[in-house]
PAROLUM-604478 format. One record per residue (C-alpha): residue in one letter; x, y, z. Coordinates in steps of 0.2 Angstrom, whole numbers, plus 2048, in hexadecimal, padded with zeros to 3 digits. Each point is the difference from the previous one (the first is absolute). Example, Ala and Ser with C-alpha at 12.3 -4.5 7.8 and 13.67 -1.06 7.14 Angstrom:
BEGIN
 resn   u   v   w
    A 83E 7EA 827
    S 806 811 7FD
REM end
This chain:
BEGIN
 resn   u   v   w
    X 898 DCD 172
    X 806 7FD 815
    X 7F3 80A 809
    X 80F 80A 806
    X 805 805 7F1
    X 7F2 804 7FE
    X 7FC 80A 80D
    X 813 807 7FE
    X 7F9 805 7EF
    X 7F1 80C 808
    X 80A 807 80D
    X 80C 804 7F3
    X 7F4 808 7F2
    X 7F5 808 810
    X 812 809 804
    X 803 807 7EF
    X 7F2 805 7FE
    X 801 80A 811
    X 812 808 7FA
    X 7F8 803 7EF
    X 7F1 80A 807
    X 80E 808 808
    X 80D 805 7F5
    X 7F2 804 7F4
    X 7F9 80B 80C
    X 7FB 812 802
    X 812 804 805
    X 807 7FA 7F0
    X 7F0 806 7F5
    X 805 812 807
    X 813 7FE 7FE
    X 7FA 7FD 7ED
    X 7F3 80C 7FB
    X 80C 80C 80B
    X 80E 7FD 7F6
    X 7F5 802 7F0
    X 7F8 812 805
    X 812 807 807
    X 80B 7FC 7EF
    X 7EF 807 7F6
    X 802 80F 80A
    X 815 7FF 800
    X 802 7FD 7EE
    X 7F4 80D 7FA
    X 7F2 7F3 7FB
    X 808 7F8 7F1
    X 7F0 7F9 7FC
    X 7FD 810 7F5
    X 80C 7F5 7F5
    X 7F6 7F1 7FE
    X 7FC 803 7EE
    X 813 805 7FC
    X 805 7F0 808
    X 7F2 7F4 7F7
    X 807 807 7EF
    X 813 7FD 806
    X 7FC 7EE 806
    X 7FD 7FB 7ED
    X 80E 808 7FC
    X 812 7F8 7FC
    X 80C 80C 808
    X 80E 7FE 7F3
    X 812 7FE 803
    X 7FB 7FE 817
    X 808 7F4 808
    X 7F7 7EF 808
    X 7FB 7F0 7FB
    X 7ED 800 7FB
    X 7F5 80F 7F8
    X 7F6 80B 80C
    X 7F2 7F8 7F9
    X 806 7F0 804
    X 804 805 812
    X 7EF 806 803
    X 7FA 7F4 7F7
    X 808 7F4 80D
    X 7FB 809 80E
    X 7EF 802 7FB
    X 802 7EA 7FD
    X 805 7FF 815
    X 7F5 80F 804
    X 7ED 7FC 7F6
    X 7F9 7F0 807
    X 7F2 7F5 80A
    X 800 80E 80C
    X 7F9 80F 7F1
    X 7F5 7F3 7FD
    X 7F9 7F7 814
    X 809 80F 80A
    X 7F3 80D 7FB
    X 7F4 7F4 801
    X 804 7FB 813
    X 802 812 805
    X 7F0 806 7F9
    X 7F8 7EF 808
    X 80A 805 811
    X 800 815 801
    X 7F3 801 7F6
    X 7FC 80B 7F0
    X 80D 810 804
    X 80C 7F6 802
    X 802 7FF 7EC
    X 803 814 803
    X 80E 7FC 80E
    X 808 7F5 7F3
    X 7FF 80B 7F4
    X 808 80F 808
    X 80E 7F3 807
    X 806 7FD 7EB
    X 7FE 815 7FE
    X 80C 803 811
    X 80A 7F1 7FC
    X 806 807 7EF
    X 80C 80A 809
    X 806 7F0 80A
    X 803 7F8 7F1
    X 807 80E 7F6
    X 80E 800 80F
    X 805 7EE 7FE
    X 804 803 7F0
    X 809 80E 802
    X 80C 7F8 80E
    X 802 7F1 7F6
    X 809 808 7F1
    X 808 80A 80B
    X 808 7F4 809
    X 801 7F2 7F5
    X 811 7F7 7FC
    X 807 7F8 7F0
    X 807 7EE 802
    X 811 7FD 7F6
    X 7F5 7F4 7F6
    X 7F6 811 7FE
    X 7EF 7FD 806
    X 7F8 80D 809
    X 7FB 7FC 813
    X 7F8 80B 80C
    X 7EF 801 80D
    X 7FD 803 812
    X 80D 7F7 803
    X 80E 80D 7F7
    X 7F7 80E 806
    X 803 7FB 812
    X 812 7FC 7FB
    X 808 80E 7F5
    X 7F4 80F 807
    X 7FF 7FB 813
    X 80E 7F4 803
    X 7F3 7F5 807
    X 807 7EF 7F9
    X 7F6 7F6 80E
    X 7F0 807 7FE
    X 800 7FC 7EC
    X 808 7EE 805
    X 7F0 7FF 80C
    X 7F4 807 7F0
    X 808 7F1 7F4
    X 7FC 7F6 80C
    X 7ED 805 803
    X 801 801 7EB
    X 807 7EF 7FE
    X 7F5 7F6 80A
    X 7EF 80A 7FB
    X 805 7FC 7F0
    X 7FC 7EB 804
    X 7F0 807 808
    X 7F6 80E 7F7
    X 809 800 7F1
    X 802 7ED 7FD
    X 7F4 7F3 809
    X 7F1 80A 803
    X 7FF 807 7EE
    X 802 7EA 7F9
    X 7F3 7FD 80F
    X 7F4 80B 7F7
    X 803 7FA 7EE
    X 7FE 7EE 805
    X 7EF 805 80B
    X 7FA 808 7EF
    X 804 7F3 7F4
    X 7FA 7F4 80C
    X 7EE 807 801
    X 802 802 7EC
    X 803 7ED 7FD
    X 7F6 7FA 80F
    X 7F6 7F1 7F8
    X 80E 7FE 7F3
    X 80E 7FB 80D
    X 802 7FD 812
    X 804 80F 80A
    X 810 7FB 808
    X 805 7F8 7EE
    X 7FC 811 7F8
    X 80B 808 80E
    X 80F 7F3 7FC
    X 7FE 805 7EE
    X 7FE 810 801
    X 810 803 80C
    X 80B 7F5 7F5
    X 7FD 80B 7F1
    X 801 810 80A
    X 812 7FA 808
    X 807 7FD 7ED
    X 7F7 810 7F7
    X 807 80B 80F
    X 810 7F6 7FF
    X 801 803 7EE
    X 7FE 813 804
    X 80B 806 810
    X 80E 7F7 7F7
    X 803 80A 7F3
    X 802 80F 80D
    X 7FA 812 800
    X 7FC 803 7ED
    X 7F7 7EF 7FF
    X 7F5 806 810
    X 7FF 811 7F6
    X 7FB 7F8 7F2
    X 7F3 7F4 805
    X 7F7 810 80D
    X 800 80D 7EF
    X 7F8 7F2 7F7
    X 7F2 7F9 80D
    X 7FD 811 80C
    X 7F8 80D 7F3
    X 7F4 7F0 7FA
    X 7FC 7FA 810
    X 7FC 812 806
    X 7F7 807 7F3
    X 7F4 7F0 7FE
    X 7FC 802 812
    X 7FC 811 7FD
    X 7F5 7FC 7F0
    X 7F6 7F5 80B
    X 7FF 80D 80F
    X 7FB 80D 7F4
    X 7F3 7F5 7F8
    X 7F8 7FD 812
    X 801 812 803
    X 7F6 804 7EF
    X 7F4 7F4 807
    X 7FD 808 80F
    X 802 812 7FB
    X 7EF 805 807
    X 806 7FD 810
    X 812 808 7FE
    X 7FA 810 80A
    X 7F8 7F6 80E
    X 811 7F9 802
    X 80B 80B 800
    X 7F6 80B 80B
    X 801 7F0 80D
    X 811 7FE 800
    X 802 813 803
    X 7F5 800 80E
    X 804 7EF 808
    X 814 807 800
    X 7FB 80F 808
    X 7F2 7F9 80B
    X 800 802 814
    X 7F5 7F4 804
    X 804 7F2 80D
    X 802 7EC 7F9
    X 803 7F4 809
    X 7F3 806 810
    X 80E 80C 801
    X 80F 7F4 805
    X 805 800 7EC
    X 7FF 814 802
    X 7F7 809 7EF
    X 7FF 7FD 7F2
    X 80F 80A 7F7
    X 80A 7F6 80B
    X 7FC 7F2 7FE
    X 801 803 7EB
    X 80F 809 802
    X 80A 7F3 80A
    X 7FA 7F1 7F3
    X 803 80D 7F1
    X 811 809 805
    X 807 7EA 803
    X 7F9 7FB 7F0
    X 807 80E 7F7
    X 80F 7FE 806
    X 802 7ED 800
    X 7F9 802 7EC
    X 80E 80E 7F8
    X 80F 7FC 80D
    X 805 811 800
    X 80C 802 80F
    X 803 7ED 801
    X 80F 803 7F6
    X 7FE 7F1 7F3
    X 7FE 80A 7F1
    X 80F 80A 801
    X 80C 7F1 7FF
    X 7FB 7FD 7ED
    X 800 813 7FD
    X 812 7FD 802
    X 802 7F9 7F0
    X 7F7 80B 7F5
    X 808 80C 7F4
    X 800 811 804
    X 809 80C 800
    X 7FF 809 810
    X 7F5 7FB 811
    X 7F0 80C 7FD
    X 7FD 7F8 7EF
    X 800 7ED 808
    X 7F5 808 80F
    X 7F3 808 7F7
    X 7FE 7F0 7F7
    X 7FF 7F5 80D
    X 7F5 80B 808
    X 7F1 7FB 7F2
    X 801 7EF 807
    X 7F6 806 80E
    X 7F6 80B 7F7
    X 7FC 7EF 7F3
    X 7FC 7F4 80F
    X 7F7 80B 80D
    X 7FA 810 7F9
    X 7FA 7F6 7F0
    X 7FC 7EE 805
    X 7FC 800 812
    X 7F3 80F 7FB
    X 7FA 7F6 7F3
    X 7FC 7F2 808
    X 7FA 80A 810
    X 7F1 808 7F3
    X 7FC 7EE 7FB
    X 7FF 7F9 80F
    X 7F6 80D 808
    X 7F5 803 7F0
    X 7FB 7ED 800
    X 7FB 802 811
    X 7F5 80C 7FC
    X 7F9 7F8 7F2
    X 7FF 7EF 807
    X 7F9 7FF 811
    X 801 7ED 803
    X 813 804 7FD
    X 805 802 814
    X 810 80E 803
    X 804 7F1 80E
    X 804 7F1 7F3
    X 812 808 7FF
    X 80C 7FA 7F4
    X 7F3 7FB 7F6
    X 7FA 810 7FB
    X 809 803 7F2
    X 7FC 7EE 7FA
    X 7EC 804 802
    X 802 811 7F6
    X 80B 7F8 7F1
    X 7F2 7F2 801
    X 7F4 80F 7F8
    X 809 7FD 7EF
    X 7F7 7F3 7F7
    X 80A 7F2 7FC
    X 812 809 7FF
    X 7FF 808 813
    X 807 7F1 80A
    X 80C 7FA 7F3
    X 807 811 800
    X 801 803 810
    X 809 7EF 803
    X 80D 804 7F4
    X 805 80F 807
    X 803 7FA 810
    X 80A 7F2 7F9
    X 80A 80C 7F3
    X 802 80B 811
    X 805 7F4 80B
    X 80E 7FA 7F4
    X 807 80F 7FB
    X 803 804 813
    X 808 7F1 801
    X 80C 805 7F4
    X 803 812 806
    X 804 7FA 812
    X 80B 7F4 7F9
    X 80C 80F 7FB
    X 7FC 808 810
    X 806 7EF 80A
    X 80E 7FD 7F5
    X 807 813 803
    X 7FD 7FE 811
    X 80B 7F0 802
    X 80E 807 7F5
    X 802 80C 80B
    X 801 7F6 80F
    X 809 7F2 7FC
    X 809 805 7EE
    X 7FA 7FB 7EF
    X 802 7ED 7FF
    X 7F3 7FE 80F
    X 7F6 804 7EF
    X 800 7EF 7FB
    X 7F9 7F8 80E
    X 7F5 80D 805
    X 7F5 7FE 7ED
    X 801 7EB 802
    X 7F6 804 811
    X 7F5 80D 7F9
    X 7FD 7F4 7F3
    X 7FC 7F3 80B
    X 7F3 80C 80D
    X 7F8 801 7EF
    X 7F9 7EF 7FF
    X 801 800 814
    X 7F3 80F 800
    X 7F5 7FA 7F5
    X 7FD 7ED 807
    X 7FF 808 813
    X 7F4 808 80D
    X 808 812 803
    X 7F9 808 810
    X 80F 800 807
    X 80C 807 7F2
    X 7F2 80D 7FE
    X 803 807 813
    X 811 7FE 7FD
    X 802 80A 7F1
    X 7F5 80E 806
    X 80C 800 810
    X 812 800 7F5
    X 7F6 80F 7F0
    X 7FD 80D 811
    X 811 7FD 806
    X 807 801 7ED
    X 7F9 812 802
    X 808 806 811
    X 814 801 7F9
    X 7F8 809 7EF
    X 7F6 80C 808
    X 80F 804 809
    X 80B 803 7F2
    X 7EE 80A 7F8
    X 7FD 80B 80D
    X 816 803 807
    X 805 804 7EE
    X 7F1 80A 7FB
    X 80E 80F 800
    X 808 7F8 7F0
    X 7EF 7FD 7F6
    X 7FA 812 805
    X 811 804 7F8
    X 800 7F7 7F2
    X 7EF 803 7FD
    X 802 811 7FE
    X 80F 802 7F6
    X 7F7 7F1 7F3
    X 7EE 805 801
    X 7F8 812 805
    X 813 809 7FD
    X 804 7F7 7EC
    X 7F3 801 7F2
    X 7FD 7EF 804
    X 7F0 7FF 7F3
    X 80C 807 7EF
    X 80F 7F8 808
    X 7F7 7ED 801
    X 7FB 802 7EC
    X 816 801 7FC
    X 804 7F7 80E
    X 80F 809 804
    X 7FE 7FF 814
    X 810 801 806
    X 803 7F1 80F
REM end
């Protein structure tokens, strides 16, 4: 490489990472949880629901309009939602805020519930049905049909559309050829085992996004309830292992959250700062409530009025952060209890260390599940993308925009991704700008909605008939 372009290359990856930092900042970290604590409070804490909306999420509601299941919607979300970062996220906060901030990430999935519960809401309600009769909605329509913000949705696709080539895409094939290359090193050269490994990704994920929305749907029910629940096995395994040491950590991450004493010689402030900055951004990196991805596939579902489709999507949060996140919080923190030559500053390899605990079946496992995550995020924001693009430039920009998805596919997993990282961190915070504006500026409708559907109906006899009236 020209030393210019190398240098070029520095300055441009020392600048995104300055915006990043930025964006990602306490400003956007406030908007967020903000936004999470004032629809709790605004909708009349709908996560009294949570176990009303498990049981309607594996449900079929029969005779709804939409192109995919509910399942199959979550299931989708869950696909774009639950990846590397349930997994090295925790791990990295914990490394970097210390022990509380598993609580701060924890408290982020209970608040963001309502967050996500609202998306869903506004993407049923304001969803349109094409004359080919598919089901479109998100952010995007929100903006549109309830504010008469057509611009600001054009910007959110946009933001959508090209974090969709970052996060969603090239870091996600960078991880499962990383992976696979440390798997078969010894076997196969690691930039062979790269080129392999992209060339089969591009033509599985190829073989997948064409088929559309019910070929995503049905490729996320199938591999997200085994990917998950084979994680958990093995995170509830470690805990077993470490149960004597359960209290001891627990009572840590209570007290480091809550702590008020000064880090850093007191330039980093204390210590629930500190955990509560790196908890709050993980949490809300991990279950994307508020980015406003997850309402664009909740458009699709059939349902048979907004509150049912909300309190559905709202378990995606409760699956990923409330669920996984804690989980893999307890192991993490455990194993550092029980293992002292583990060190809490050895990061994203935490979570690897505390799998390594399982004899024989620990790394393996641990390895597939961030491959099975990573590709099913790939598929998920492959959805997201292609809504995005319909939406800005009409459906044959379809077409084009899979053959380059397809192609960033094998891109991602043959290249170095510092950059696209930084990137993609930039265009996921501005995603969230637009939709917490249709969120929080249409929070009258969901109140209302809400309501009528859920504290004023029988909503608990009335989901065993399904007769909701839409």
């Amino acid at each position: 490489m020209h030393p210019l372009s190398k240098r070029t290359m520095e300055k441009l990856l020392e600048v995104t990472e300055q915006v990043g930092s930025v964006v990602w900042g306490w400003p956007m970290i406030i908007l967020l949880l903000g936004t999470h604590i004032f629809l709790t409070i605004r909708l009349k804490v709908p996560q009294r629901k949570i176990f009303t909306a498990l049981r309607l999420s594996v449900r079929k509601d029969k005779g709804a309009m939409g192109d995919v299941s509910q399942f199959a919607a979550l299931t989708t979300s869950l696909a774009a939602t639950i990846g590397t970062g349930n997994i090295i996220g925790v791990a990295t906060a914990v490394s970097l805020g210390g022990p509380g901030a598993v609580l701060w990430c924890w408290l982020t999935g209970v608040f963001g519930i309502a967050t996500k519960y609202g998306e869903g809401l506004l993407a049923i309600k304001y969803r349109v049905k094409t004359e080919d009769g598919r089901m479109l909605g998100g952010p995007m329509y929100a903006l549109e049909r309830g504010l008469g913000m057509k611009w600001l949705g054009v910007l959110f696709c946009v933001f959508a559309a090209v974090a969709s080539f970052g996060i969603g895409n090239t870091v996600q094939a960078n991880a499962i050829s990383e992976n696979l290359s440390l798997v078969l090193d010894g076997w196969m050269a690691p930039e062979r085992t790269k080129m392999v490994v992209g060339f089969m990704l591009a033509a599985l994920v190829g073989f997948v996004v064409i088929g559309g929305v019910k070929s995503i749907a049905r490729w996320c029910t199938a591999l997200v309830p085994m990917m998950a629940l084979l994680y958990v096995v093995g995170c509830i395994y470690i805990i077993c292992v470490n149960y004597s040491y359960l209290g001891e950590a627990v009572a840590l991450i209570f007290r480091e959250a809550f702590s008020l004493k000064a880090v850093g010689g007191g330039t980093a402030g204390t210590v629930l700062m500190v955990a509560a900055r790196y908890g709050i951004a993980r949490g809300l990196f991990s279950n994307e409530s508020g980015m406003g991805s997850a309402p664009i596939v909740a458009a699709a579902a059939q349902t048979r009025n907004p509150v049912r489709q909300a309190l559905v999507s709202s378990t995606g949060t409760f699956w990923d952060t409330v669920v996984i996140c804690a989980i893999t919080g307890l192991v993490i923190v455990t194993s550092l209890i029980a293992s002292p030559e583990i060190s809490q500053e050895d990061g994203g390899m935490l979570t690897k260390k505390a799998f390594g605990m399982i004899p024989y079946v620990g790394t393996p496992i641990l390895t597939f599940g961030i491959i099975t995550f990573a590709f099913s995020t790939i598929l998920g924001w492959s959805y997201y993308g292609e809504r995005a693009m319909e939406y800005l430039a009409g459906r044959r920009s379809i077409v084009f925009y899979r053959i380059i998805y397809i192609l960033l596919a094998y891109a991602g997993a043959t290249m170095s991704l510092a950059l696209v990282w930084n990137l993609a961190d930039i265009m996921n915070a501005l995603m969230a700008v637009p939709n917490l504006v249709s969120l929080l500026l249409l929070s009258g409708v969901m109140a209302r909605e809400t309501q009528h559907y859920l504290w004023e109906k029988n909503l608990e006899e009335e989901t065993e008939d399904v007769n909701l009236k839409g």
